[in-house]
PDB file of N, CA, C and O in Angstrom:
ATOM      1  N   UNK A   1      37.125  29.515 -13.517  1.00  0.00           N
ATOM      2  CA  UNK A   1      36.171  28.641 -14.174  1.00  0.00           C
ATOM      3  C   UNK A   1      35.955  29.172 -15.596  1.00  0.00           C
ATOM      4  O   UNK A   1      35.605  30.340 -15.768  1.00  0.00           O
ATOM      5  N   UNK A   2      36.141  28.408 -16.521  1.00  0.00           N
ATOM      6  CA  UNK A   2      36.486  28.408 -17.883  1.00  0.00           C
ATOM      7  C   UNK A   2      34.323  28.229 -18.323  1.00  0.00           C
ATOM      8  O   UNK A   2      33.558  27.647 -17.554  1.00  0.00           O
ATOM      9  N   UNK A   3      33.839  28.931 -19.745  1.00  0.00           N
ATOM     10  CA  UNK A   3      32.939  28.479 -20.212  1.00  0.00           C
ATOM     11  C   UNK A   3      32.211  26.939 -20.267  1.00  0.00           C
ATOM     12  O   UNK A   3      30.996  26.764 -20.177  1.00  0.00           O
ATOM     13  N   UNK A   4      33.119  25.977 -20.415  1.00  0.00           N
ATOM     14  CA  UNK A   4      32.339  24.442 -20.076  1.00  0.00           C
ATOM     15  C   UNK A   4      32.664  24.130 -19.204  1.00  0.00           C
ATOM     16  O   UNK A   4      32.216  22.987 -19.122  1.00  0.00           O
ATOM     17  N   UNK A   5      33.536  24.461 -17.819  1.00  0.00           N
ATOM     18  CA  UNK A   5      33.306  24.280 -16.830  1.00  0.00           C
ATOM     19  C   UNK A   5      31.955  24.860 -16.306  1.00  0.00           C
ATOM     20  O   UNK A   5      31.311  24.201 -15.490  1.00  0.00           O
ATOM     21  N   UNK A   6      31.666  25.630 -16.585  1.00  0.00           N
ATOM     22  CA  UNK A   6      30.198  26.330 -15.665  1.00  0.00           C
ATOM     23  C   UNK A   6      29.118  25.568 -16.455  1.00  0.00           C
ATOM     24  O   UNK A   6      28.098  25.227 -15.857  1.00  0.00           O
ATOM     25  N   UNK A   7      29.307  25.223 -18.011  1.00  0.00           N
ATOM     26  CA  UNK A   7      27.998  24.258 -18.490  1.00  0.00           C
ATOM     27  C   UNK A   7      28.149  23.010 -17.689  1.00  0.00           C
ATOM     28  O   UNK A   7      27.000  22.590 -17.549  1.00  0.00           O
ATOM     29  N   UNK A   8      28.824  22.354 -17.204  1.00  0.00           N
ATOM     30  CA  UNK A   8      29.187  21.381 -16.455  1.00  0.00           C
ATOM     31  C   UNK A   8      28.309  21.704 -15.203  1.00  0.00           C
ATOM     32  O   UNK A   8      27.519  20.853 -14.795  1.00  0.00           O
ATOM     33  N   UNK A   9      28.415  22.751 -14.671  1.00  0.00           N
ATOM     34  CA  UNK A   9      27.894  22.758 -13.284  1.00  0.00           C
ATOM     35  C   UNK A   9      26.672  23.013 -13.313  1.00  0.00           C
ATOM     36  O   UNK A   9      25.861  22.342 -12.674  1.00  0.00           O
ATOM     37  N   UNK A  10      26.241  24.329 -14.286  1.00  0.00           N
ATOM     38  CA  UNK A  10      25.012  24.096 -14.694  1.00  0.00           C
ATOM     39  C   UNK A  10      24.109  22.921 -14.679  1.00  0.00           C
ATOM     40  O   UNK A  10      23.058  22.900 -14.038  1.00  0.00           O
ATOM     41  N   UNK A  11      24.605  21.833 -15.489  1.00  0.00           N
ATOM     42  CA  UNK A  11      23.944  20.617 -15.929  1.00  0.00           C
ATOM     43  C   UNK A  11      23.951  19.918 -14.602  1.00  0.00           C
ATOM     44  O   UNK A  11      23.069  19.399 -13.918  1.00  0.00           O
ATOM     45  N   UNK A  12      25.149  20.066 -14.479  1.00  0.00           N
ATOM     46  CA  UNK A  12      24.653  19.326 -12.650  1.00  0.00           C
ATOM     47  C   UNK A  12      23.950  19.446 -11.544  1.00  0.00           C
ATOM     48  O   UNK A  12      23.500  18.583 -10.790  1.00  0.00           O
ATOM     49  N   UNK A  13      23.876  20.999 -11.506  1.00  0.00           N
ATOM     50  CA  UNK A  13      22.889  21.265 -10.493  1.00  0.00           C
ATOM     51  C   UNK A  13      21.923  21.587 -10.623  1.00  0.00           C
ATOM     52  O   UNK A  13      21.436  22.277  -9.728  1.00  0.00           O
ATOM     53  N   UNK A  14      21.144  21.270 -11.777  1.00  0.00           N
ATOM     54  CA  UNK A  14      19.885  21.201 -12.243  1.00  0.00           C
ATOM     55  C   UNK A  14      19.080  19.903 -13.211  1.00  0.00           C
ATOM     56  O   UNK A  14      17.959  19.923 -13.718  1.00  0.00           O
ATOM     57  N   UNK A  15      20.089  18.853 -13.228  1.00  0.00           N
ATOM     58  CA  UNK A  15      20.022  17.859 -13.473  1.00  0.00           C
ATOM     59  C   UNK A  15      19.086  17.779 -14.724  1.00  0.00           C
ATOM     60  O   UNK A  15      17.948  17.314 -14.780  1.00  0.00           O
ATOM     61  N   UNK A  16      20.110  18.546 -16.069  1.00  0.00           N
ATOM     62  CA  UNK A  16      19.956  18.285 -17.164  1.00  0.00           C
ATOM     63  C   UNK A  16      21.283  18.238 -17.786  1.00  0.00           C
ATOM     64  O   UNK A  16      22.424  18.435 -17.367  1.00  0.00           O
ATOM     65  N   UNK A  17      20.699  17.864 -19.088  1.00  0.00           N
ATOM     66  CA  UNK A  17      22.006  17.088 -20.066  1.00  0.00           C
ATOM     67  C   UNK A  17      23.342  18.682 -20.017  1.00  0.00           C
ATOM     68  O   UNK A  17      23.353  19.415 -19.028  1.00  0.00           O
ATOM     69  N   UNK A  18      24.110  18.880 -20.975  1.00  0.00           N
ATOM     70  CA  UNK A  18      25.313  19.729 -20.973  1.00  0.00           C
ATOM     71  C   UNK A  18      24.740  20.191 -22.363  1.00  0.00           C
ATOM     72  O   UNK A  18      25.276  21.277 -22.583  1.00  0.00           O
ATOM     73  N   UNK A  19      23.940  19.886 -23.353  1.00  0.00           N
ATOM     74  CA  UNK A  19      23.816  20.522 -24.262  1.00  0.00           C
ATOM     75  C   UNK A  19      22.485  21.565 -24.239  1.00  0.00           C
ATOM     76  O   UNK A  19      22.199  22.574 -24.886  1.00  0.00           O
ATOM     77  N   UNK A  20      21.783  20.764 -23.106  1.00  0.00           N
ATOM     78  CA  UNK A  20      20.723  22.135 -22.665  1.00  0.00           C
ATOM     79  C   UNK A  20      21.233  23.330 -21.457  1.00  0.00           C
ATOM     80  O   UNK A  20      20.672  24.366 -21.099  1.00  0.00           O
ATOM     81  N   UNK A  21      22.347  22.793 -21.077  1.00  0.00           N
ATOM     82  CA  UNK A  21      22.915  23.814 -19.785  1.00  0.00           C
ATOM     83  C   UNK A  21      23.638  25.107 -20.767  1.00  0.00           C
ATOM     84  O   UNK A  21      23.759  26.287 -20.437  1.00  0.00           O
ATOM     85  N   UNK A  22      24.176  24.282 -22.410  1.00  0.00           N
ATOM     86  CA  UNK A  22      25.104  24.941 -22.834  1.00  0.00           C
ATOM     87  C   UNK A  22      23.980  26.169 -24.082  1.00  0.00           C
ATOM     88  O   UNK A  22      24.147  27.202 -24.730  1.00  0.00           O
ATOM     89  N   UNK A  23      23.093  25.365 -23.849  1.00  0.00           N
ATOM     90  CA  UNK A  23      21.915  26.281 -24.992  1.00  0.00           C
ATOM     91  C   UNK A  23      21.121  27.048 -23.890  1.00  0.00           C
ATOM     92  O   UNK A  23      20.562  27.908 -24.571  1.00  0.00           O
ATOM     93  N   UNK A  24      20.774  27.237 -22.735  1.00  0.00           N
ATOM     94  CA  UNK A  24      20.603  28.274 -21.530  1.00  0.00           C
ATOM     95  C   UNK A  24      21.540  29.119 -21.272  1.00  0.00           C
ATOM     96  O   UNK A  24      21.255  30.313 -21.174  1.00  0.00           O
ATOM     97  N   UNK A  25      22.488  28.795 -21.156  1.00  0.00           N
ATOM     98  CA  UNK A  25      23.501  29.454 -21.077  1.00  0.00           C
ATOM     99  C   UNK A  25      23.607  30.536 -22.421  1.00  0.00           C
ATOM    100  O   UNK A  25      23.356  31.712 -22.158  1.00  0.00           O
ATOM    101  N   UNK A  26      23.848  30.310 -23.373  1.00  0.00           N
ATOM    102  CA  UNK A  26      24.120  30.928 -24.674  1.00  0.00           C
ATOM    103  C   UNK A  26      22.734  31.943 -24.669  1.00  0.00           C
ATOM    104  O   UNK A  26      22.873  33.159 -24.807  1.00  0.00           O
ATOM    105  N   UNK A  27      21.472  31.354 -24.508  1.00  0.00           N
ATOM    106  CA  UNK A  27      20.484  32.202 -24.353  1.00  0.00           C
ATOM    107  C   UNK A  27      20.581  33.694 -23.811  1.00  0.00           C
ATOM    108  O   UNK A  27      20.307  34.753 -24.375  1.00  0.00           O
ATOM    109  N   UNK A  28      21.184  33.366 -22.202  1.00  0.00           N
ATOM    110  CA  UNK A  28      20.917  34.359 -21.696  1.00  0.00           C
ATOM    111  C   UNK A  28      22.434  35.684 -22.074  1.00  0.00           C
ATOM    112  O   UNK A  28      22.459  36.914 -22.104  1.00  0.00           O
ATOM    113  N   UNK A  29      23.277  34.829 -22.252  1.00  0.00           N
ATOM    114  CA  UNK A  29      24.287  36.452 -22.758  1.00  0.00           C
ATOM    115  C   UNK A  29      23.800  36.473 -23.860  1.00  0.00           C
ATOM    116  O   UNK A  29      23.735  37.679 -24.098  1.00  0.00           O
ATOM    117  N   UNK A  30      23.330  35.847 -24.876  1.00  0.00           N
ATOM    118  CA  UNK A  30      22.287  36.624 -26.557  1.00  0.00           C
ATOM    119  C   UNK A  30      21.873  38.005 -25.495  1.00  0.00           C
ATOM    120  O   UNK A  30      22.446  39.092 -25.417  1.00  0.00           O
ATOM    121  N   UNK A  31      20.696  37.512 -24.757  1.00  0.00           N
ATOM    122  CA  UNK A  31      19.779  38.281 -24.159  1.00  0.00           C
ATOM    123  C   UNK A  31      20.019  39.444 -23.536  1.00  0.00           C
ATOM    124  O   UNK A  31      19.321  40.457 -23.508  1.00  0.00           O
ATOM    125  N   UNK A  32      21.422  39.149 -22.863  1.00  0.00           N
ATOM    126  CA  UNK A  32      22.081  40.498 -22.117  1.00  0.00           C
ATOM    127  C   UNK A  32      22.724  41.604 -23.394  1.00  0.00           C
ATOM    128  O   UNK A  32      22.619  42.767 -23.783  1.00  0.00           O
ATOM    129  N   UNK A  33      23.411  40.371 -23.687  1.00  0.00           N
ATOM    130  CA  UNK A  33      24.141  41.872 -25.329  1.00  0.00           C
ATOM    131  C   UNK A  33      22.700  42.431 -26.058  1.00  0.00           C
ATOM    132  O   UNK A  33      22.640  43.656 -26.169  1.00  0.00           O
ATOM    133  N   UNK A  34      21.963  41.938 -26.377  1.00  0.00           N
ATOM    134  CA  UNK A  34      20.653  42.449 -27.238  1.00  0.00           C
ATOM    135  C   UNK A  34      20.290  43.541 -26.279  1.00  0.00           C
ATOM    136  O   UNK A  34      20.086  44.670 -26.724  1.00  0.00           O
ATOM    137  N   UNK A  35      20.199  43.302 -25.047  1.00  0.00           N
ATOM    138  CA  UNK A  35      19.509  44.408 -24.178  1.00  0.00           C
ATOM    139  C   UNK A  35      20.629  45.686 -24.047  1.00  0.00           C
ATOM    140  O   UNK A  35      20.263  46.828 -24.324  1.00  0.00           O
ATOM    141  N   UNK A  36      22.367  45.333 -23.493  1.00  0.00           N
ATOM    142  CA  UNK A  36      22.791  46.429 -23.458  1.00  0.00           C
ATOM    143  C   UNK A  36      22.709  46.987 -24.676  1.00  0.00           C
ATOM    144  O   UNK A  36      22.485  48.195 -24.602  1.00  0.00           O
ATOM    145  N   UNK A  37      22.827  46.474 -26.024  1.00  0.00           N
ATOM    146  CA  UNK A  37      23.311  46.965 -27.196  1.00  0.00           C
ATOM    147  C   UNK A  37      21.804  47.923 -27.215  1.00  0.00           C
ATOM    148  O   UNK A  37      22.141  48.869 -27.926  1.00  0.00           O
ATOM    149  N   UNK A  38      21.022  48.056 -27.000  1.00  0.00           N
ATOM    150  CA  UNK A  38      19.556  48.789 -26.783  1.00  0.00           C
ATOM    151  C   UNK A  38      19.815  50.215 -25.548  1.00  0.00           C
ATOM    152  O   UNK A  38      19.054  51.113 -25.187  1.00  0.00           O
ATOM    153  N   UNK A  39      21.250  49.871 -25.172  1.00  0.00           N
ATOM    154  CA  UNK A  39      21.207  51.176 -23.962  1.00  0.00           C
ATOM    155  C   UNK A  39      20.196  50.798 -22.649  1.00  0.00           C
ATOM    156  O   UNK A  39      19.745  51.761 -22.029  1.00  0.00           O
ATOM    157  N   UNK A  40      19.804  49.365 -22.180  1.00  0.00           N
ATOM    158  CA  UNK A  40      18.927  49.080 -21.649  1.00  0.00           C
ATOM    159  C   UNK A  40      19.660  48.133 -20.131  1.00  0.00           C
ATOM    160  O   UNK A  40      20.872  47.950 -20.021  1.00  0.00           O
ATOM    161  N   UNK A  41      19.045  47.837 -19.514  1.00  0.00           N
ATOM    162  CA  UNK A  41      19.817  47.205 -18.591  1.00  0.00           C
ATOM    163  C   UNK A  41      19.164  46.197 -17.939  1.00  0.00           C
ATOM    164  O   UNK A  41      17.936  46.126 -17.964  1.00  0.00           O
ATOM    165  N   UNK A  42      20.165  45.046 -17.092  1.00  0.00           N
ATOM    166  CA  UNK A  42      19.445  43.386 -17.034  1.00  0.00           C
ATOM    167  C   UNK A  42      19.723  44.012 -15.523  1.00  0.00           C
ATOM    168  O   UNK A  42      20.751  44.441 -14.998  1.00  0.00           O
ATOM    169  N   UNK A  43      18.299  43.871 -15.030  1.00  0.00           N
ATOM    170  CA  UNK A  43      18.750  43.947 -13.260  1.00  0.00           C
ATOM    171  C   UNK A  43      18.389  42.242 -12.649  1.00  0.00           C
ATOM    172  O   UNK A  43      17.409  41.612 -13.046  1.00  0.00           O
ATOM    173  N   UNK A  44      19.181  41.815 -11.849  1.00  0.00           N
ATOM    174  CA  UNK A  44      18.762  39.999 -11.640  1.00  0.00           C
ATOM    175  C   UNK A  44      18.895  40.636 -10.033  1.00  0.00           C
ATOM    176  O   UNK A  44      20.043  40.723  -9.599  1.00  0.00           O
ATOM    177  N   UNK A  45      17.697  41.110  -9.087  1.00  0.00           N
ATOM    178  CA  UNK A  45      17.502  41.040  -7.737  1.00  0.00           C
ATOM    179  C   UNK A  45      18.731  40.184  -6.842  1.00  0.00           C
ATOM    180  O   UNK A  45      18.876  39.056  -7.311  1.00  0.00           O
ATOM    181  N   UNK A  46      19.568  40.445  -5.760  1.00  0.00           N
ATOM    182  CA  UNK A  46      20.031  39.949  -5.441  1.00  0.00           C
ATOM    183  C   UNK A  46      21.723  39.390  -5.879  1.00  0.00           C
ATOM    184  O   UNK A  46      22.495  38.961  -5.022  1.00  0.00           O
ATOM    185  N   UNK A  47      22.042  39.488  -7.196  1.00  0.00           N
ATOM    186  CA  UNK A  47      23.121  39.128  -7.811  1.00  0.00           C
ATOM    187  C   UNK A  47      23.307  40.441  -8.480  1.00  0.00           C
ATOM    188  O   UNK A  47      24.496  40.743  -8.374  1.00  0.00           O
ATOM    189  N   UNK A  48      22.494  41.555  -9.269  1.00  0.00           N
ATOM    190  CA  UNK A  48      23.903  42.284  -9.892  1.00  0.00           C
ATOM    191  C   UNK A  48      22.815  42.439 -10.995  1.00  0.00           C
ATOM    192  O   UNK A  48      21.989  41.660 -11.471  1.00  0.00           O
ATOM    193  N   UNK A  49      23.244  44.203 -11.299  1.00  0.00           N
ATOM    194  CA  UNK A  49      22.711  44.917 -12.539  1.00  0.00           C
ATOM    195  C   UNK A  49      24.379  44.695 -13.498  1.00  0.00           C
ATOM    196  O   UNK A  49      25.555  44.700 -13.137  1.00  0.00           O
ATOM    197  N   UNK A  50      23.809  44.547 -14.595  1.00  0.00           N
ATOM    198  CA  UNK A  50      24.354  44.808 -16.276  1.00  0.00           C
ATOM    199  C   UNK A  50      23.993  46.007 -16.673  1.00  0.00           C
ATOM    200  O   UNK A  50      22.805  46.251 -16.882  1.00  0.00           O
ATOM    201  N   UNK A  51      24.913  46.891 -16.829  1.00  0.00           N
ATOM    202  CA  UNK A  51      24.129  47.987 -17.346  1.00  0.00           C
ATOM    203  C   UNK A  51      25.285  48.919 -18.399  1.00  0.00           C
ATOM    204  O   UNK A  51      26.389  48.575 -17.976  1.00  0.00           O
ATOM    205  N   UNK A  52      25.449  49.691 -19.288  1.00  0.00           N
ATOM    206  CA  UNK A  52      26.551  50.596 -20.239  1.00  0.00           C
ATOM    207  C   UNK A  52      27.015  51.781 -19.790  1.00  0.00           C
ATOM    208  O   UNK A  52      26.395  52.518 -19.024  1.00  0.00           O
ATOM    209  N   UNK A  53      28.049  51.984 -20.225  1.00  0.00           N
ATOM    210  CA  UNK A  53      28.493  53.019 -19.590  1.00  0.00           C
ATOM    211  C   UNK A  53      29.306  54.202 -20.897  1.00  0.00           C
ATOM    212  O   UNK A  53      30.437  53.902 -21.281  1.00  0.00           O
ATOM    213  N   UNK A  54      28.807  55.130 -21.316  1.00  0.00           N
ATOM    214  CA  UNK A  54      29.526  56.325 -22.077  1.00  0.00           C
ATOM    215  C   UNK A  54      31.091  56.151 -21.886  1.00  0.00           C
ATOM    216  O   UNK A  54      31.114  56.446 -20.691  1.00  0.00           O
ATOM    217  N   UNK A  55      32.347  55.900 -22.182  1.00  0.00           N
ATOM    218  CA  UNK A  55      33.840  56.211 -22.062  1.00  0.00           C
ATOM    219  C   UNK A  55      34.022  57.544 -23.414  1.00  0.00           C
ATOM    220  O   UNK A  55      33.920  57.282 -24.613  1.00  0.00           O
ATOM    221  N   UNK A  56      34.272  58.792 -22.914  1.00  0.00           N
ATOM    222  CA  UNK A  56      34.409  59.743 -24.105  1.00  0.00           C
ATOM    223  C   UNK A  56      35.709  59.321 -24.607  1.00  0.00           C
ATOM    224  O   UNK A  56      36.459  58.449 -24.168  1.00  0.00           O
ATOM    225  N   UNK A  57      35.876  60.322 -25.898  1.00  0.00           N
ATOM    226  CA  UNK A  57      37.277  60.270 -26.597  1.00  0.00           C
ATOM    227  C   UNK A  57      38.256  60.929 -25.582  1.00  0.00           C
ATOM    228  O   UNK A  57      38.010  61.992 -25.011  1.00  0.00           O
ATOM    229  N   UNK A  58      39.449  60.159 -25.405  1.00  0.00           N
ATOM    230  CA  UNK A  58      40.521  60.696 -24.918  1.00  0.00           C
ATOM    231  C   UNK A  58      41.921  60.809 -25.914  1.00  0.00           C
ATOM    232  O   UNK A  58      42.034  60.220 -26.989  1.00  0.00           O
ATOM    233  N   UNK A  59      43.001  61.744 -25.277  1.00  0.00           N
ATOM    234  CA  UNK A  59      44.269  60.983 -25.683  1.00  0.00           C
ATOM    235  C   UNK A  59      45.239  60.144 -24.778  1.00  0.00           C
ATOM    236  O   UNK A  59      45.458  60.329 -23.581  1.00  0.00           O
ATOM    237  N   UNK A  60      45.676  59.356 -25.451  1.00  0.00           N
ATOM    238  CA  UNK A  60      46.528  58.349 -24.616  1.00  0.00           C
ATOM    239  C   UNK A  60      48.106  58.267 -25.578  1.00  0.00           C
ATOM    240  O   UNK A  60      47.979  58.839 -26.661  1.00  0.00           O
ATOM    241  N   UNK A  61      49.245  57.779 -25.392  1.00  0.00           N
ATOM    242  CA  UNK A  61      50.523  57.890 -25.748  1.00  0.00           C
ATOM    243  C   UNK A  61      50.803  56.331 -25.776  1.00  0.00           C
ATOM    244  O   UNK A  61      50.409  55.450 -25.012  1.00  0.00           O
ATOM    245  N   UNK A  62      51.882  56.250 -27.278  1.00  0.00           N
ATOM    246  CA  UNK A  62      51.825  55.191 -27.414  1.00  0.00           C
ATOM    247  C   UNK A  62      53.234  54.623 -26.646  1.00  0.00           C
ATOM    248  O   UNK A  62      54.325  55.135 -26.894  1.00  0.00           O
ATOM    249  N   UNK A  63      53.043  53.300 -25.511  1.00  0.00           N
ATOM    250  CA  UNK A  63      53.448  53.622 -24.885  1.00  0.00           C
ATOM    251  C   UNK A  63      55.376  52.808 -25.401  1.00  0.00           C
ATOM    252  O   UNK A  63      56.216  52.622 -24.520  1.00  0.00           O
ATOM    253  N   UNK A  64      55.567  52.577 -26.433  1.00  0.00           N
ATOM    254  CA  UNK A  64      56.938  52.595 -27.231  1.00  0.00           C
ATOM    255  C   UNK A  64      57.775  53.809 -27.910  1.00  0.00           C
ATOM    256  O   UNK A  64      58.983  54.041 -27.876  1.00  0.00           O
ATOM    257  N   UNK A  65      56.563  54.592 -28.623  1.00  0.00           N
ATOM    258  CA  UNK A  65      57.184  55.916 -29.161  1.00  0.00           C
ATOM    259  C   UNK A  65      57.136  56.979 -28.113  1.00  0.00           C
ATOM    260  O   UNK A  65      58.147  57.643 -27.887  1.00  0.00           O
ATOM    261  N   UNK A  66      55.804  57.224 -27.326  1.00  0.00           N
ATOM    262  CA  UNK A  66      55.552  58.385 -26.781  1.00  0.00           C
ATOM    263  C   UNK A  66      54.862  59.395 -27.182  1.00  0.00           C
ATOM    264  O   UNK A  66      54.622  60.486 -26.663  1.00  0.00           O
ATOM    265  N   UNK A  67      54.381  58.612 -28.790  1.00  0.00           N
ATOM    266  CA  UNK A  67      53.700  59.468 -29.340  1.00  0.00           C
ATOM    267  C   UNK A  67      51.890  59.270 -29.381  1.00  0.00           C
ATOM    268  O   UNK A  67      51.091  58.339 -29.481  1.00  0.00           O
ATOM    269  N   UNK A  68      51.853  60.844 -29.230  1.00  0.00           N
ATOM    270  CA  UNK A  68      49.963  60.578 -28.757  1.00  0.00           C
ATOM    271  C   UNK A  68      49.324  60.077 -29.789  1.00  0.00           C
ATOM    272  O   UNK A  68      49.624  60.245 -30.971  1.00  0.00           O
ATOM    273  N   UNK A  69      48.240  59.317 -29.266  1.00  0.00           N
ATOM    274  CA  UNK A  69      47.435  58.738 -29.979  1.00  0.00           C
ATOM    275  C   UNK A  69      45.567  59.089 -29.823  1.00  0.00           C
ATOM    276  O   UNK A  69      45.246  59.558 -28.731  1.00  0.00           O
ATOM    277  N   UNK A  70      45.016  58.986 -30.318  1.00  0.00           N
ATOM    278  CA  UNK A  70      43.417  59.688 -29.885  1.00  0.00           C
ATOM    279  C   UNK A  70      42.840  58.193 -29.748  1.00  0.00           C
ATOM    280  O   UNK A  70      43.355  57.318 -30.444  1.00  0.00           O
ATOM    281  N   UNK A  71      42.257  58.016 -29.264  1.00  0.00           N
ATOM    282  CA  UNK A  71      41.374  57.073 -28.502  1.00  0.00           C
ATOM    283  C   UNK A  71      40.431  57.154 -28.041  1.00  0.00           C
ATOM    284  O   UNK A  71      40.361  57.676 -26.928  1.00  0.00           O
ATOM    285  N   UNK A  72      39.212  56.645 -28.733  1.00  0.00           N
ATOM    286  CA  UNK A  72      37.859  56.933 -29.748  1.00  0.00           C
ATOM    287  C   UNK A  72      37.149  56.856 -28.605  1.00  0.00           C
ATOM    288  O   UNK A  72      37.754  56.414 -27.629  1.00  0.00           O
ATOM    289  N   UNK A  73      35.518  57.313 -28.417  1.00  0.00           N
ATOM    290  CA  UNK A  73      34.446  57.147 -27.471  1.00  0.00           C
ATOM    291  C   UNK A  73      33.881  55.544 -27.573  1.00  0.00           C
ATOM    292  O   UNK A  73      33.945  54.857 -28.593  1.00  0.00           O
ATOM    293  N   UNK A  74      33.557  55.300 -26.827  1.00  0.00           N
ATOM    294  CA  UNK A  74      32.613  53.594 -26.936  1.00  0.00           C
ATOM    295  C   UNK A  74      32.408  53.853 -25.645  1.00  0.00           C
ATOM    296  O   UNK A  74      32.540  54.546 -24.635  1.00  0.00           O
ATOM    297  N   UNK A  75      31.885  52.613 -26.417  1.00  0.00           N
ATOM    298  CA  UNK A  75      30.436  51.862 -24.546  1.00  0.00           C
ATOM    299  C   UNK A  75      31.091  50.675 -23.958  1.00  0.00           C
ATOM    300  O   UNK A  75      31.573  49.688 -24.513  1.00  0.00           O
ATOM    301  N   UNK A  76      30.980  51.064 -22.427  1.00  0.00           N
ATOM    302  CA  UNK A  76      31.688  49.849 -22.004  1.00  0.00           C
ATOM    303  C   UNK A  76      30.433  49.354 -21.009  1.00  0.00           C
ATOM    304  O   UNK A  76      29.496  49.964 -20.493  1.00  0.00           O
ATOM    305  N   UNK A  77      30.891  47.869 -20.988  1.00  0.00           N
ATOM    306  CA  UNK A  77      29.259  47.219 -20.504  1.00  0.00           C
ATOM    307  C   UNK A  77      30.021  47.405 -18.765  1.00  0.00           C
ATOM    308  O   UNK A  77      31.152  47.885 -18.690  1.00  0.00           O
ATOM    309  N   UNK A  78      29.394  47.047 -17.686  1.00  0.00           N
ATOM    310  CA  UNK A  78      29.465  47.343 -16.313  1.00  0.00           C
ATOM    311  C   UNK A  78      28.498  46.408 -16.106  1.00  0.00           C
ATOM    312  O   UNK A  78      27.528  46.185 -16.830  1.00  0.00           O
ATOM    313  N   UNK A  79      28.926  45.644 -14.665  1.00  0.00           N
ATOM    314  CA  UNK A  79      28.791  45.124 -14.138  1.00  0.00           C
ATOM    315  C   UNK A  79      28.436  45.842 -12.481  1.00  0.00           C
ATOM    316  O   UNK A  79      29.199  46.736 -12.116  1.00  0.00           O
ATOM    317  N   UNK A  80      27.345  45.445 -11.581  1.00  0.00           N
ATOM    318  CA  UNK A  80      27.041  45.962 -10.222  1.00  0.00           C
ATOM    319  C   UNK A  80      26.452  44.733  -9.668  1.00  0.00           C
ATOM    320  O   UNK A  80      25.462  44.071  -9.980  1.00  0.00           O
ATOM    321  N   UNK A  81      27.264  44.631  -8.842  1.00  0.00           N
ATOM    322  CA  UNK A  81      27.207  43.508  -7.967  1.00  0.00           C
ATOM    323  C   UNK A  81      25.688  43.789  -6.746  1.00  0.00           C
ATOM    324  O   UNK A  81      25.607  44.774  -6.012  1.00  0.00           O
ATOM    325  N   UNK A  82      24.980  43.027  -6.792  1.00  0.00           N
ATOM    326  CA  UNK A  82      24.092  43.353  -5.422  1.00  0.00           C
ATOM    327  C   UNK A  82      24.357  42.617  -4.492  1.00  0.00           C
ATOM    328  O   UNK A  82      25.315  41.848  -4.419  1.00  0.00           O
ATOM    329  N   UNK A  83      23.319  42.845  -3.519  1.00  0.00           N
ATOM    330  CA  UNK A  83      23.851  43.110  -1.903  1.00  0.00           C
ATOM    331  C   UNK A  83      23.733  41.508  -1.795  1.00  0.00           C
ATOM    332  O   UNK A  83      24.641  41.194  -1.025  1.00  0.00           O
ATOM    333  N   UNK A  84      23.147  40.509  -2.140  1.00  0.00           N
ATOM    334  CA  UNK A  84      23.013  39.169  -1.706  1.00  0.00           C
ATOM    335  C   UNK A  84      24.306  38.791  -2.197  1.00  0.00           C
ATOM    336  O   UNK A  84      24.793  37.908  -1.490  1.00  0.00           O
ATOM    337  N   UNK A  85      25.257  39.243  -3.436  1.00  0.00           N
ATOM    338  CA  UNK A  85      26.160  38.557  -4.202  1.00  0.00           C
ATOM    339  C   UNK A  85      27.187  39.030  -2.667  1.00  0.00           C
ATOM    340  O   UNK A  85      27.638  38.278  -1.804  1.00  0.00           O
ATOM    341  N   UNK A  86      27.271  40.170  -2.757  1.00  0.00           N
ATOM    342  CA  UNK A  86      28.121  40.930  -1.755  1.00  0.00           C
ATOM    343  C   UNK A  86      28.388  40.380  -0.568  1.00  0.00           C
ATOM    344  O   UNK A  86      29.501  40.137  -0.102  1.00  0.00           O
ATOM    345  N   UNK A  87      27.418  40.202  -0.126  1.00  0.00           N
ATOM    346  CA  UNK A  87      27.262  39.143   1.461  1.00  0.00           C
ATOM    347  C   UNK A  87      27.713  37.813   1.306  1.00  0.00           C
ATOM    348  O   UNK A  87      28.829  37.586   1.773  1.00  0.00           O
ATOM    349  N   UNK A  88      27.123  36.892   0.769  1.00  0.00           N
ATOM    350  CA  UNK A  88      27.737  35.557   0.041  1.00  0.00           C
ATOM    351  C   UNK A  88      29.577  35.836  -0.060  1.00  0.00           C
ATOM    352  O   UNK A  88      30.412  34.958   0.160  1.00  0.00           O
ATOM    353  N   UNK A  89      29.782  36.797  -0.316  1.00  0.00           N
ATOM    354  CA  UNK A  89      31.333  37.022  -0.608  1.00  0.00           C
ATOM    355  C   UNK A  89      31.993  36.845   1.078  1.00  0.00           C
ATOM    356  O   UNK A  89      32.814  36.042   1.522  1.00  0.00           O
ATOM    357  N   UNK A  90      31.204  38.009   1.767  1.00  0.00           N
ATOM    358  CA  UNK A  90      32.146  38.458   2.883  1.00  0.00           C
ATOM    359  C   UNK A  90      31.896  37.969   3.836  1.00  0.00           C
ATOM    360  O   UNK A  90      32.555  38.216   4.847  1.00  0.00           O
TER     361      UNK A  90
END
């Protein structure tokens, strides 16, 4: 499911237009990047924490030459699924 497919479903199963499913939508990842970019985390009960994660500097090899390359520290965002999403699955 592609980005306007889910405004699509959105709008449908809450029975509003596609340009308010698509401006809710946009809201809430603003809301999530503003919060991780803060080192902070979105917990939604039932579906799944958002939260960052430290990756230090490593080296890695490039993988045509063989020659090493350094490969910088950043933040990687993470995803945790909770136990209602989990169940719904299995």
């Amino acid at each position: 499911m592609n980005k306007q497919e889910l405004i699509e479903a959105i709008a449908n199963e809450v029975e509003v237009t596609k340009a308010t499913a698509a401006g809710c939508l946009d809201a809430f990842i603003n809301t999530v990047t503003k919060v991780l970019k803060k080192k902070g985390e979105v917990r939604l009960v039932g579906f799944g924490t958002f939260t960052t994660a430290k990756r230090k500097a490593t080296t890695g090899r490039n993988p045509q030459t063989g020659a090493p390359i350094k490969i910088a520290a950043s933040v990687q965002p993470k995803f945790r699924a909770g136990k209602s999403l989990k169940d719904a699955l299995n």
